[in-house]
Structures are given as C-alpha cells and as structure tokens.
LOMARLO-829112 format. One record per residue: residue in three letters; x, y, z of N, C-alpha, C, O in turn. Coordinates in Angstrom, 2 decimals, padded with zeros to 5 digits. Each point is the difference from the previous one (the first is absolute). Layout:
// residues N
{'ALA', {X, Y, Z}, {X, Y, Z}, {X, Y, Z}, {X, Y, Z}}
...
END
This chain:
// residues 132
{'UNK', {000.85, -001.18, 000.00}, {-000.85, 001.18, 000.00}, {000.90, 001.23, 000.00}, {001.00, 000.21, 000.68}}
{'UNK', {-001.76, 000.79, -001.87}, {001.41, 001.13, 000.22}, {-000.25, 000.99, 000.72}, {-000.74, -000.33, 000.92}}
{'UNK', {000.99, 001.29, -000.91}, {000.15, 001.15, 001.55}, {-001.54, 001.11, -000.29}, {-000.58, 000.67, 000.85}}
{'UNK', {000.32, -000.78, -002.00}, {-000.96, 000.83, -000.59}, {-001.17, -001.14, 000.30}, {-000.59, 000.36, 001.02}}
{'UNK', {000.12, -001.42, -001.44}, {-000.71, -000.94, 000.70}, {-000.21, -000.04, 001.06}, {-001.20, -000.10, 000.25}}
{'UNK', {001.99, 000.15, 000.77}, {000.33, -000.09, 001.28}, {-001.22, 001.25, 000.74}, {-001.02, -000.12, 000.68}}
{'UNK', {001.80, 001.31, -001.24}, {-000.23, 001.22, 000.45}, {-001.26, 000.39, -000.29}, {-000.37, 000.94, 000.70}}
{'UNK', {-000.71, -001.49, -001.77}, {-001.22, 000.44, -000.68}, {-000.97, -001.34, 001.17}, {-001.20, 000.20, 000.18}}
{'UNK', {001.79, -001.29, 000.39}, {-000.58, -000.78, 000.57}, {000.33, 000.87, 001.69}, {-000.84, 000.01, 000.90}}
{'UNK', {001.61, 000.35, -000.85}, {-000.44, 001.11, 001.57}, {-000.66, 000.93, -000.15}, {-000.83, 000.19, 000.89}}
{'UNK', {000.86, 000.52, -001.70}, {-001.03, 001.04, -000.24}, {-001.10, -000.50, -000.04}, {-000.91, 000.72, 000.43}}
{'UNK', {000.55, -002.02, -000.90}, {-001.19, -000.60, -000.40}, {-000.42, -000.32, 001.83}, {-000.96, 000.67, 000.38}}
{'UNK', {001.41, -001.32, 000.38}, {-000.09, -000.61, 001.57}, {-000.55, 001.91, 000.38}, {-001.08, 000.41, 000.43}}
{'UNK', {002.28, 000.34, -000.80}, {-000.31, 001.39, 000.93}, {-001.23, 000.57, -000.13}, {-000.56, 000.51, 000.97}}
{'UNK', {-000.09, -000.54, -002.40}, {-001.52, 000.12, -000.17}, {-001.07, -000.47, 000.51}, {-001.15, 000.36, 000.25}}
{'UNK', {001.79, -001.25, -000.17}, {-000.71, -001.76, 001.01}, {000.07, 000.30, 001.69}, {-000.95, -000.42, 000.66}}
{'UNK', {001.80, 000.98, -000.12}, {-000.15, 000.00, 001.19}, {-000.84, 001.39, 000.04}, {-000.80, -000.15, 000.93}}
{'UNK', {000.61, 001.48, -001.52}, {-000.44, 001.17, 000.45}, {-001.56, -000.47, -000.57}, {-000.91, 000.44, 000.70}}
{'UNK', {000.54, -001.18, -001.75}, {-001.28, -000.62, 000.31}, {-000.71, -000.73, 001.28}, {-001.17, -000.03, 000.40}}
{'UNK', {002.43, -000.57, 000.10}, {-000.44, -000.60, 001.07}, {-000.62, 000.69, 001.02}, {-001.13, -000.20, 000.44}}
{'UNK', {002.06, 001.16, -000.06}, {-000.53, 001.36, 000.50}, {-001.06, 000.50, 000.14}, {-000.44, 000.38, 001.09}}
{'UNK', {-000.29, -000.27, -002.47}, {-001.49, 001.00, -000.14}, {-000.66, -001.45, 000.27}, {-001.13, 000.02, 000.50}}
{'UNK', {001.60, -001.00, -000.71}, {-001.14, -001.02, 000.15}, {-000.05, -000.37, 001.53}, {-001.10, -000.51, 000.24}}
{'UNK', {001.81, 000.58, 000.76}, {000.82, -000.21, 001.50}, {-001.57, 001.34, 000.46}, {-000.99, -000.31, 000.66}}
{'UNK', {001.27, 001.66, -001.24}, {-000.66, 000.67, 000.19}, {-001.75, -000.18, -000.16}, {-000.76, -000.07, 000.96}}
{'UNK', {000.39, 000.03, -002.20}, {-001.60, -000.58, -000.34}, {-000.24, -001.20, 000.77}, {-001.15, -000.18, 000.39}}
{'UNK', {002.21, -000.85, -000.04}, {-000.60, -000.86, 000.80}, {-000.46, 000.32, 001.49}, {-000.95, -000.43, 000.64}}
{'UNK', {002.10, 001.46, -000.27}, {-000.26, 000.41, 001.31}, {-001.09, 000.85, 000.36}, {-000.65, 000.07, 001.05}}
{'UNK', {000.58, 000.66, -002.30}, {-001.68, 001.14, -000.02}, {-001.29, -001.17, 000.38}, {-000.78, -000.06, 000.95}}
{'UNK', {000.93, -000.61, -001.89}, {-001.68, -001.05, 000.11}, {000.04, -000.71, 000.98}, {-001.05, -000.48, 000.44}}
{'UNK', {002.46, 000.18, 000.25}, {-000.34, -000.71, 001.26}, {-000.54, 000.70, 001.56}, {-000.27, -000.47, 001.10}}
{'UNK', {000.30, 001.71, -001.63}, {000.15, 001.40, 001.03}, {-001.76, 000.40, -000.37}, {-000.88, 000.34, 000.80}}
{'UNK', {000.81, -000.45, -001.77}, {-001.50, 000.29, -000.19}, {-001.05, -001.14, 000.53}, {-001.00, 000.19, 000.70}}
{'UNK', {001.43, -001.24, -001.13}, {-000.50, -001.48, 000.77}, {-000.12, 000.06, 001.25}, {-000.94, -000.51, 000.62}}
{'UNK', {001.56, 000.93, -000.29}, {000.75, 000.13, 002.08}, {-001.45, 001.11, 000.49}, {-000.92, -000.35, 000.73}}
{'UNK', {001.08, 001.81, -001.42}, {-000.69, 000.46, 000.49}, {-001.57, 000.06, -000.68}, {-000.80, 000.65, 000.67}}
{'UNK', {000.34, -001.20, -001.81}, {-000.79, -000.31, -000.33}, {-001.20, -000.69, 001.20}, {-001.13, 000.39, 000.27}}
{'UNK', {002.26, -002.10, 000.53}, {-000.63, -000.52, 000.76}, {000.27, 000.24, 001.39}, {000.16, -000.80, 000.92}}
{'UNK', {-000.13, 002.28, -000.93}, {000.13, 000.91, 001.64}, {001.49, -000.54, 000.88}, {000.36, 000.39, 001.11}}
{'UNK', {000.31, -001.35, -001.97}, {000.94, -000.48, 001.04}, {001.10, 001.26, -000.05}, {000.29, 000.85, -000.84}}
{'UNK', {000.33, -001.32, 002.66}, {001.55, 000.70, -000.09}, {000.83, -000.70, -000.15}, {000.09, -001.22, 000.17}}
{'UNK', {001.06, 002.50, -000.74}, {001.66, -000.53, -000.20}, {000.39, -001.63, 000.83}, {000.52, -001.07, -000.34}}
{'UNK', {-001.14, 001.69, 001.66}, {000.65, -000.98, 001.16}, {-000.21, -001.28, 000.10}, {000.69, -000.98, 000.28}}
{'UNK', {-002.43, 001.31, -000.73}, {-000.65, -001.82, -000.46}, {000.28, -000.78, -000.75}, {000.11, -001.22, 000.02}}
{'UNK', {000.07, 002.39, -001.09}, {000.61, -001.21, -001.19}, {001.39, -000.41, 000.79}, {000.00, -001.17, 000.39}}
{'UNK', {000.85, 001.72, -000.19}, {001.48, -000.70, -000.09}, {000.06, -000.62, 001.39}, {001.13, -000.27, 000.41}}
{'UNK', {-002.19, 000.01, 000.39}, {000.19, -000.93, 001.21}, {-000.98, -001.07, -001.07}, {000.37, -001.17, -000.04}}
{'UNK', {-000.86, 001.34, -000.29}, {-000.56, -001.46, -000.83}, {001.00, -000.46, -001.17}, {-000.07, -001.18, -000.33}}
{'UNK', {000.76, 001.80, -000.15}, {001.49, -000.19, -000.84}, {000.90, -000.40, 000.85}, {000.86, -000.76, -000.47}}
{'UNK', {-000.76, 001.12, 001.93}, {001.14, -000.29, 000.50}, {001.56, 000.85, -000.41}, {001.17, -000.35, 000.16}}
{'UNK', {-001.87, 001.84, -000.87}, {001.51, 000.51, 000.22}, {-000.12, 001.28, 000.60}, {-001.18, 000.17, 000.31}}
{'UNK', {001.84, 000.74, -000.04}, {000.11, 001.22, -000.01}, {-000.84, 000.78, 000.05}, {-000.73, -000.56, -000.81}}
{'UNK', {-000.04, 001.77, 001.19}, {-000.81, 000.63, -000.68}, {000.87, 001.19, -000.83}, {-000.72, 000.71, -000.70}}
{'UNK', {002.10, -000.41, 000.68}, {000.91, 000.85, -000.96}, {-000.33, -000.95, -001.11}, {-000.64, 000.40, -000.97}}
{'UNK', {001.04, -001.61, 001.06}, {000.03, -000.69, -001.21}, {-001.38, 000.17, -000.98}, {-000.02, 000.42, -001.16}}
{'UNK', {-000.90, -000.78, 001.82}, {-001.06, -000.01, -000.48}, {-000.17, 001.71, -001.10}, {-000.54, 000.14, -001.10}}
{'UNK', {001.13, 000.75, 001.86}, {-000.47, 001.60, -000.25}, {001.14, -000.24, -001.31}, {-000.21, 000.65, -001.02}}
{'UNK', {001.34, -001.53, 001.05}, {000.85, -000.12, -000.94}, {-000.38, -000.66, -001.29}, {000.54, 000.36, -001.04}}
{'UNK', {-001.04, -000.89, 001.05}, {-000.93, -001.14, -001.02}, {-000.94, 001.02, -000.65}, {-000.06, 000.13, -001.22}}
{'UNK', {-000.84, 000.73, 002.26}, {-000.93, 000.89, -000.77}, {000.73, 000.92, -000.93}, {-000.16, 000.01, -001.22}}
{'UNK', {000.71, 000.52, 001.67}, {001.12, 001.10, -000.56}, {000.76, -000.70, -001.12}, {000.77, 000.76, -000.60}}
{'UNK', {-000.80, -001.78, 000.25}, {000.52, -000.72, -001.09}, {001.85, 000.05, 000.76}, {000.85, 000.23, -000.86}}
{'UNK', {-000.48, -000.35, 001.78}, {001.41, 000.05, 000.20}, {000.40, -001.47, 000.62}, {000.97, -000.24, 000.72}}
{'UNK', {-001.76, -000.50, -001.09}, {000.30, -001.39, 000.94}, {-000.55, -000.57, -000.68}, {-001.09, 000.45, -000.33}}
{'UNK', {001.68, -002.14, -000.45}, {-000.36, -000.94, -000.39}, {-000.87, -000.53, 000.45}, {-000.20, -000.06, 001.22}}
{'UNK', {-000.43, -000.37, -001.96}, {-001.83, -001.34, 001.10}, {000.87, -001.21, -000.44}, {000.53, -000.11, -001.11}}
{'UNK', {-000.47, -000.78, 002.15}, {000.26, -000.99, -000.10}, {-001.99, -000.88, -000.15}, {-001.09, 000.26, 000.51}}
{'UNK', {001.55, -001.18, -001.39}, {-000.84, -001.06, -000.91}, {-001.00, -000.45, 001.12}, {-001.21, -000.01, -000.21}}
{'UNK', {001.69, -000.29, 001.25}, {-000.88, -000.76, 001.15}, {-000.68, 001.46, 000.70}, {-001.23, 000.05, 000.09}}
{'UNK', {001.91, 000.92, 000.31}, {-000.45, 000.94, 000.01}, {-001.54, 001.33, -000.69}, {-000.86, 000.58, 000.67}}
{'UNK', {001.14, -000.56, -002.36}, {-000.58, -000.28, -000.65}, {-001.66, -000.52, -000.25}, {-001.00, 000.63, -000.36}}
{'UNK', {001.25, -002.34, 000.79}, {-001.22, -000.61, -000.38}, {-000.54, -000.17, 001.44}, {-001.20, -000.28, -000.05}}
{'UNK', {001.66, 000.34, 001.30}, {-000.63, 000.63, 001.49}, {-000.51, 001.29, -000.19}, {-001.17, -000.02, 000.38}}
{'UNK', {001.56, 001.39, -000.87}, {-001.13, 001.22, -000.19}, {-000.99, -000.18, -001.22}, {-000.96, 000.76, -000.14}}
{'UNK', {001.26, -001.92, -000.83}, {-000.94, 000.15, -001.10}, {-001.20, -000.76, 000.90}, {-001.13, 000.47, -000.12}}
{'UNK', {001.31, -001.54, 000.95}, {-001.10, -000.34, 000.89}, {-000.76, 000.68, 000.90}, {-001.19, -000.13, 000.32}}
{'UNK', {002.26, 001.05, 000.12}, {-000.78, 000.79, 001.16}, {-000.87, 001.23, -000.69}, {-001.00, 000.47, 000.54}}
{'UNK', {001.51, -000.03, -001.78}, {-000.56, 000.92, -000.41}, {-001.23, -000.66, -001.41}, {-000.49, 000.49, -001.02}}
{'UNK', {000.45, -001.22, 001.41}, {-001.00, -000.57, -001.03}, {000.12, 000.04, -001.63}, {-000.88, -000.15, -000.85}}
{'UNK', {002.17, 000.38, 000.72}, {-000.18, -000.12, -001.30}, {001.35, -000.98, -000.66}, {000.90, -000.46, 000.70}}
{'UNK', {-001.00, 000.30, -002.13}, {000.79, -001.12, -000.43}, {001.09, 000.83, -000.08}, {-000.20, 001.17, -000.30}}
{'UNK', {001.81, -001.72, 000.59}, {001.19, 000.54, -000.39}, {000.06, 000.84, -001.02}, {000.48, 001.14, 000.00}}
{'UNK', {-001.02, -001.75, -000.92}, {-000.47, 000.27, -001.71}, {-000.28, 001.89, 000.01}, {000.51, 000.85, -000.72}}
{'UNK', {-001.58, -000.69, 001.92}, {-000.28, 001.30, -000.19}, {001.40, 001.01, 000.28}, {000.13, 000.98, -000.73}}
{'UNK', {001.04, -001.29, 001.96}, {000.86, 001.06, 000.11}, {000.85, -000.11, -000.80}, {000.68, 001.03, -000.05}}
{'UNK', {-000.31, -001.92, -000.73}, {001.00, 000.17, -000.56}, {-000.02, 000.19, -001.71}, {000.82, -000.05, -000.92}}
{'UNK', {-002.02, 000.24, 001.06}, {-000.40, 000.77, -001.42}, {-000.65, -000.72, -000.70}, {-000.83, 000.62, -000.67}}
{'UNK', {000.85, -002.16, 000.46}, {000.02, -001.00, -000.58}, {-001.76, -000.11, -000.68}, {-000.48, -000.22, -001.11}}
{'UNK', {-000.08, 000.50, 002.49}, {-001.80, -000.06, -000.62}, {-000.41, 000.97, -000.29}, {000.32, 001.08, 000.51}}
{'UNK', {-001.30, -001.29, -001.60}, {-000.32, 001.03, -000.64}, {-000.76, 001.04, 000.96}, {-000.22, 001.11, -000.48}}
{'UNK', {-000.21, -001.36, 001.83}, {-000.84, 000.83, 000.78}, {000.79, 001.09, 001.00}, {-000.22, 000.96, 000.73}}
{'UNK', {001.69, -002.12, -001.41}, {001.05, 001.19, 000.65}, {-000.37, 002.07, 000.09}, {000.19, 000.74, 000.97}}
{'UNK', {-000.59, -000.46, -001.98}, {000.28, 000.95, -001.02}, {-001.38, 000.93, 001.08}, {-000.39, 001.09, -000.44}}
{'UNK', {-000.05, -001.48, 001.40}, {-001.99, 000.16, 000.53}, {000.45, 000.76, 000.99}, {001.16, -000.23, 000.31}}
{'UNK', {-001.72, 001.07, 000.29}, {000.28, -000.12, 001.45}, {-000.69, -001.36, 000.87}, {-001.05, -000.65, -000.03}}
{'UNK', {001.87, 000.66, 000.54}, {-000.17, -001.31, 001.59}, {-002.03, -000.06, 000.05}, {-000.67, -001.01, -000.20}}
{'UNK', {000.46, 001.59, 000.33}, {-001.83, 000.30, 000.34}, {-000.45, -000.86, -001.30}, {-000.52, -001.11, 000.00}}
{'UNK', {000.85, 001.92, -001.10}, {-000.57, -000.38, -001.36}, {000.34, -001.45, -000.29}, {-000.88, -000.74, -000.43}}
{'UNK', {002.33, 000.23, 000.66}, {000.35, -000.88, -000.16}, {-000.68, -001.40, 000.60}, {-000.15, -001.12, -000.47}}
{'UNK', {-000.24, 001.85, 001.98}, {-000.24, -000.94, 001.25}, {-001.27, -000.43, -000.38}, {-000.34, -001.08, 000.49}}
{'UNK', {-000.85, 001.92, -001.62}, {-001.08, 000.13, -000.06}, {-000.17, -001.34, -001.27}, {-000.57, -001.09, 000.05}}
{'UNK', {001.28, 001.72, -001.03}, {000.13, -000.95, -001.23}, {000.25, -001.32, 000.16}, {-000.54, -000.79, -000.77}}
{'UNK', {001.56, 000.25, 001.96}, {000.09, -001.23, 000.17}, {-001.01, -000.90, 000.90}, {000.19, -001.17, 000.32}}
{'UNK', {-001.40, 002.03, 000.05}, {-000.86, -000.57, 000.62}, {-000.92, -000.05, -001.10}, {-000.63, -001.01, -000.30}}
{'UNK', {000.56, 002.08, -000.30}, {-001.53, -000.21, -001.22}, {000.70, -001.29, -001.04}, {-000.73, -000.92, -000.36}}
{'UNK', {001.64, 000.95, 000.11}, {000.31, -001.58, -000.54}, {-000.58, -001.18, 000.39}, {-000.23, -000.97, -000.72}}
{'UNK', {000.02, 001.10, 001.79}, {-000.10, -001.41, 000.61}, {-001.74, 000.04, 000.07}, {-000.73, -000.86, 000.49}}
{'UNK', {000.46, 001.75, -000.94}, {-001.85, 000.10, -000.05}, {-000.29, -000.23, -001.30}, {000.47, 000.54, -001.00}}
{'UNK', {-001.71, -001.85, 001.15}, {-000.78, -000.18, -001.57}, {-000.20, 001.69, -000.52}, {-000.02, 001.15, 000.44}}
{'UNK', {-000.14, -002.13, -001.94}, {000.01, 001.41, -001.11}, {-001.60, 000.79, 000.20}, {-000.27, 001.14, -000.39}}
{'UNK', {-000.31, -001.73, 000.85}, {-001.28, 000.91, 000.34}, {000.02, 000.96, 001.36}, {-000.78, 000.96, 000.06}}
{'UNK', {001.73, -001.24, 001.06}, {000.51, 000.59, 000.91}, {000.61, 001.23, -000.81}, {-000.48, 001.13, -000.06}}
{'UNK', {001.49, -001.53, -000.48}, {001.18, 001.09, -000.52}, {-000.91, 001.12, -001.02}, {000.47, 001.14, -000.10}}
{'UNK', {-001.50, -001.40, -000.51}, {-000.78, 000.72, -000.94}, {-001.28, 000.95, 000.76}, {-000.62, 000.84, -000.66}}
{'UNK', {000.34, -001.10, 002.12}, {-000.39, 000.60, 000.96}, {000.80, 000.84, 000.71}, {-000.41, 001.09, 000.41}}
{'UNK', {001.79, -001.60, -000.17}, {001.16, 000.81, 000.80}, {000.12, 000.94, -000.73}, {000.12, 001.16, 000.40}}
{'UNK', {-000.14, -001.60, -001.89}, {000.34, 001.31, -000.78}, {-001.26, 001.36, -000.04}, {000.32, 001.19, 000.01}}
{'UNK', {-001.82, -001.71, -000.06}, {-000.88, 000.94, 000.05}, {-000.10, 000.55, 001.23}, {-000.52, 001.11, 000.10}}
{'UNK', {000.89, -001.66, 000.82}, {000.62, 000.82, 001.54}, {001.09, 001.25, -000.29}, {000.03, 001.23, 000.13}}
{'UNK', {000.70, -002.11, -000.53}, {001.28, 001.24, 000.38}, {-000.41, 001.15, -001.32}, {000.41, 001.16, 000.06}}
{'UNK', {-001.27, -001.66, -001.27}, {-000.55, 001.56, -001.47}, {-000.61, 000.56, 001.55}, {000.74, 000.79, 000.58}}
{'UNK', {-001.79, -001.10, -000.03}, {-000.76, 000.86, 001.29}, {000.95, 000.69, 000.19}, {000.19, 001.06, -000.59}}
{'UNK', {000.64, -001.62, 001.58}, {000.74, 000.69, 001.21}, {000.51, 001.12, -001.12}, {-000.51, 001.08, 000.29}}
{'UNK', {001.37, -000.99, -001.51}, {000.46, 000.83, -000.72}, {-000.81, 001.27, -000.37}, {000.46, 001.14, -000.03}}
{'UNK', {-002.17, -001.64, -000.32}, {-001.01, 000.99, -000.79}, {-000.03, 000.61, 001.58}, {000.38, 001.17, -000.03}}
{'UNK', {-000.70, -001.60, 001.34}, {000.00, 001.01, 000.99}, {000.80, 000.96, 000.62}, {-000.31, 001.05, 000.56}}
{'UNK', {002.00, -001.88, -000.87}, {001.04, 000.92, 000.47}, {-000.40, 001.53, -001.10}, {-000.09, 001.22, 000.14}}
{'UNK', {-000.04, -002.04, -001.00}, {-000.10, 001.29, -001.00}, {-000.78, 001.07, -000.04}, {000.19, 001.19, -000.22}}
{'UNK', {-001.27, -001.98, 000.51}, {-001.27, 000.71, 000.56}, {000.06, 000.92, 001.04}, {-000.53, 001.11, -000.09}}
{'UNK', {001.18, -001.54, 001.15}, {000.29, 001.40, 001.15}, {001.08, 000.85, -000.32}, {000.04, 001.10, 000.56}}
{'UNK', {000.95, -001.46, -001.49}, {000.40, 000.92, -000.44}, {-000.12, 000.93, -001.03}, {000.72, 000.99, 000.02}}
{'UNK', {-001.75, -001.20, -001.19}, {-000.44, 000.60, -000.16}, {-000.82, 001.07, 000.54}, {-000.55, 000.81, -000.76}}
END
C-alpha cells in the first residue's frame, strides 16, 4: 500500500470518527427526550444502569460511549426499540410523543386506526377552531 493510499484511508477513518460524534450526539438528544418525556430523573435512570449519574449526563451530551448492554436496558425502560435512538427506525425522525403514539396505533385493527384517524382530523378542525 503506498503512502497516498494510506493517507486518503485516514482521512477516510477521520471523517468516520467526527460522524461518530454528531451521531454520539443525536443519540444522546433522543435518549434525553425519552428520559424526560417519561418524567424520569438523571438519578433514576443511572441507578437502574448502575453507573454514575455524570456518566449518564455524559451519554446525553453525546460525550460518552453507550455501551451495547447499556443501550438495550434504556431502550426497555424507555419503551422504545433501540432502532428508535440510533436513527435506525423510521419513527426515529417523530418526536418521542408522536412516535410513542404511532407504535401503539399499529398494533390496532385497521378499523381502529381509521377511527384514530377521524379522532385526531377532530382534535385538528378544533385546535383550529379556537384559534381561529
């Protein structure tokens, strides 16, 4: 391998790690929204993790690795699949509420979900309605 190879394959890793970064970060946002979504504190979660509560504030902040076991213990506690923090499901993209909402109307027959939906046109024609 010659030195120019070499050198275009670190640059290539160095791109690779400052992605890691924003992604270290977005993971730590949705897990922070999860947290306070379901009223919990800093403290609860990481005595049910078993680490730190710095650590924990470190993880949110995207400055601390999640370890894997780590990970799939808050995707339980926070009710949702791994899938959602780490970008992976498409419901990623929702807020936590919207998200939390969608994965329950799934699981309702299609005549449920076609009612949920003439619920929530309501709730919309009234928000609108008082503000108008």
């Amino acid at each position: 391998m010659g030195q120019e190879e070499w050198s275009e394959i670190m640059t290539s890793l160095a791109l690779h790690q400052d992605n890691d970064g924003e992604a270290r970060r977005l993971l730590g946002n949705r897990l922070r929204e999860a947290r306070k979504y379901l009223g919990l504190k800093q403290e609860e979660v990481a005595t049910y993790l078993k680490i730190p509560r710095t650590a924990l504030t470190d993880i949110e902040n995207g400055q601390r690795r999640v370890e894997a076991i780590e990970l799939a213990r808050l995707a339980r506690l926070y009710r949702q699949p791994v899938g959602y923090f780490t970008g992976e499901d498409t419901a990623a993209n929702l807020p936590i509420d919207v998200a939390h909402l969608a994965r329950k109307a799934a699981a309702l027959s299609e005549q449920d979900r076609t009612e949920l939906g003439r619920f929530a046109e309501y709730l919309r024609a009234r928000s609108h309605a008082a503000r108008g």
